[in-house]
N, C-alpha and C positions, 0 to 999 in steps of 0.2 A: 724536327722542331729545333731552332735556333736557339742555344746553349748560353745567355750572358753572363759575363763574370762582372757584380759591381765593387768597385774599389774605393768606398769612400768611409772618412774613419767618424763622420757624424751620426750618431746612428738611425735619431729621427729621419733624416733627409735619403740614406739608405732604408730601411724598410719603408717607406712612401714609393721613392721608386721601385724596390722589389714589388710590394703589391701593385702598383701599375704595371708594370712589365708582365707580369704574370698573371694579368686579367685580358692583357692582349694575346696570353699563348705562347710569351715564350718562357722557357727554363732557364730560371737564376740561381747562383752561386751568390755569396757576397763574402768582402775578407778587409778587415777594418785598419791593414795597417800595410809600409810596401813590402817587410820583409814577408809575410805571410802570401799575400797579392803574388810576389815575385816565385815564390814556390810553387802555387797554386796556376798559375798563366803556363807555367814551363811544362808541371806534370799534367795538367787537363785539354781537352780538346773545346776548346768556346768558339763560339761562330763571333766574340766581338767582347770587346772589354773595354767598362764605362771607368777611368780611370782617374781618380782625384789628384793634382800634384801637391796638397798639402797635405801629408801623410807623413806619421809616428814613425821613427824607422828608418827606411826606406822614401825620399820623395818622388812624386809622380814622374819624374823624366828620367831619374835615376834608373827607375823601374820599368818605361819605354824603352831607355838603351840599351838595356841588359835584354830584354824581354825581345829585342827587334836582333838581339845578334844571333840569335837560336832558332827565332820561330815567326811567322808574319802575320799573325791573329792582329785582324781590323780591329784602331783601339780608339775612343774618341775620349778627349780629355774635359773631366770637369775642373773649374778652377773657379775661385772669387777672385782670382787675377784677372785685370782689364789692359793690362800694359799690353803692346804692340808686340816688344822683344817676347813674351812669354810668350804667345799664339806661334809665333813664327819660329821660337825654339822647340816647339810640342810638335809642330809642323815637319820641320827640319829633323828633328830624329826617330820621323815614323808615324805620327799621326794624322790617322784621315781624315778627323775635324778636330774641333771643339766647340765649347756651349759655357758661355759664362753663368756661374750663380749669382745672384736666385735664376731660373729658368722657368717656362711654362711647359709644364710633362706633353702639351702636345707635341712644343717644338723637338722638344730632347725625343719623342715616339718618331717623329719626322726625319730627323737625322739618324738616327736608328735604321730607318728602313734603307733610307736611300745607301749609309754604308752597307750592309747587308746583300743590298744588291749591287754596290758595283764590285765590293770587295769578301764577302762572306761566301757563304756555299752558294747561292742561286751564282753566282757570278762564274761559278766554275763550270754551272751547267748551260747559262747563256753563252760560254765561252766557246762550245761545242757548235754552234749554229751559227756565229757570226761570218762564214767564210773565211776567214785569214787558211792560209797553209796548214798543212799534216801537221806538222812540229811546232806552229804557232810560234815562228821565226820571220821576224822581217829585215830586209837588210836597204841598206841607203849608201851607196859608196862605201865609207871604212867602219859604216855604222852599224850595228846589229842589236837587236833587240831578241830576245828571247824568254817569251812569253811564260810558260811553263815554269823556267828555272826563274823568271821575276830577275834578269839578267841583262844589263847593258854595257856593253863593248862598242871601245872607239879603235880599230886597226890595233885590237888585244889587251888594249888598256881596260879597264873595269872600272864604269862610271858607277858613281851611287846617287840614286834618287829616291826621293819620297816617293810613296803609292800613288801619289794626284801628278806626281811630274812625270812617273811613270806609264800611269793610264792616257795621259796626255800625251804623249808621244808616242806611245800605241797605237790612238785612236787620227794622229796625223801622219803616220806611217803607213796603217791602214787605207787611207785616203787621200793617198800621193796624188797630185794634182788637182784633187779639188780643195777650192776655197772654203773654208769652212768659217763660220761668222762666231764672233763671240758668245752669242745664246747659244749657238749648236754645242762649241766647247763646253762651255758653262752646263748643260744640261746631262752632255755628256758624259762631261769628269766628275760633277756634284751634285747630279739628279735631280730631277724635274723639281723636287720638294725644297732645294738647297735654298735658305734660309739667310746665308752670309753676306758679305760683300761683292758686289758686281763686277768689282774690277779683278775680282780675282786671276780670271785668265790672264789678261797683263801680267800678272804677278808670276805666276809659272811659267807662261814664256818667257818672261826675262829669268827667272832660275835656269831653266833649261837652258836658253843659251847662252848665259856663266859658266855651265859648266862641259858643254858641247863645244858650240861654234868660238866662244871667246877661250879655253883652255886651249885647242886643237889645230886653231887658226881656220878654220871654215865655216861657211853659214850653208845651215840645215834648215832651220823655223824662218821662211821670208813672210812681210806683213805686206798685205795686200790695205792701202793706206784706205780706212772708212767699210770694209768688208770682215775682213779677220786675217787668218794665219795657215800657210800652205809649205807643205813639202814639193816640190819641182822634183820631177824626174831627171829633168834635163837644164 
């Protein structure tokens, strides 16, 4: 059973979601503020943490940074923030989505699953079947991925990526030379159910190569102009 920890310090709005979560089957936790959240995420084992940034204490990102230098529990962020810079710094220091307040419990149950499955425990057991290699190591010239340790090196450097820029380059490593089209991406990295904006694969491929091909001086991600985005062997 899937373990959720929720982090938010309103209390109606946390027990509504506990009892939905927990009518669907999973096990909730809840902790109303970040210093508490913050001790609780470190010492517990949760398959996913629904984490508020306006929080007593401790705020929400404060609590992803700290929380993502120890441990890599899938964490999706609720906020009443609507600004672009918030999504994208929630993003940028580890999180696998987010869900603006007010929200509808379907959509917030939707994204729930899909993190779950690309990043929770089912994701470590589909990970056993996909083919990739013994060691769940991919390599591209000076590039190396490694899967297992959630590890990427450029010719010994240590890149750092988000879980979505991560699974994204994964899943285009995995699939050296074929074209792969933006829905394929998009379903891929953010699950059939993903809810957000469509352009988002542009948005990761251009992260990824800011911080690959434009720090490094080489191009790894080529766009096949009107189809999507390929790794070239050759």
């Amino acid at each position: 059973m899937s373990h959720i920890l929720i982090v938010e310090d309103e209390e109606q709005l946390a027990r509504f979601t506990e009892l939905e979560l927990k009518h669907e089957g999973y096990e909730v936790s809840k902790a109303g503020d970040g210093r508490t959240a913050l001790e609780m995420a470190l010492s517990g084992d949760y398959s996913l943490i629904l984490l508020d940034i306006m929080l007593p204490g401790i705020n929400g990102l404060e609590v992803l940074r700290r929380l993502k230098a120890e441990k890599d529990t899938p964490v999706i962020l609720l906020t009443a923030r609507d600004a672009v810079m918030d999504k994208v710094s929630g993003l940028d220091a580890g999180a696998v989505d987010y869900i603006t307040k007010p929200f509808a419990i379907e959509e917030l149950l939707a994204r729930i699953r899909v993190a779950l499955k690309l990043y929770g425990h089912t994701a470590k057991v589909d990970a056993e079947q996909d083919g990739r290699d013994e060691e769940g190591v991919y390599r591209y010239k000076g590039l190396v991925l490694n899967e297992k340790k959630h590890d990427v090196k450029y010719d010994g450097h240590s890149i750092e990526l988000t879980n979505r820029e991560f699974t994204m380059l994964k899943i285009l490593l995995k699939n050296m030379d074929i074209v792969l089209s933006r829905d394929t991406l998009l379903e891929q990295v953010c699950g059939y159910d993903y809810l957000g904006e469509t352009n988002i694969v542009d948005v990761y491929v251009r992260y990824l190569r800011a911080k690959i091909d434009d720090a490094f001086g080489v191009k790894i991600i080529q766009t096949v102009r009107g189809v999507g985005y390929v790794i070239k062997s050759e």
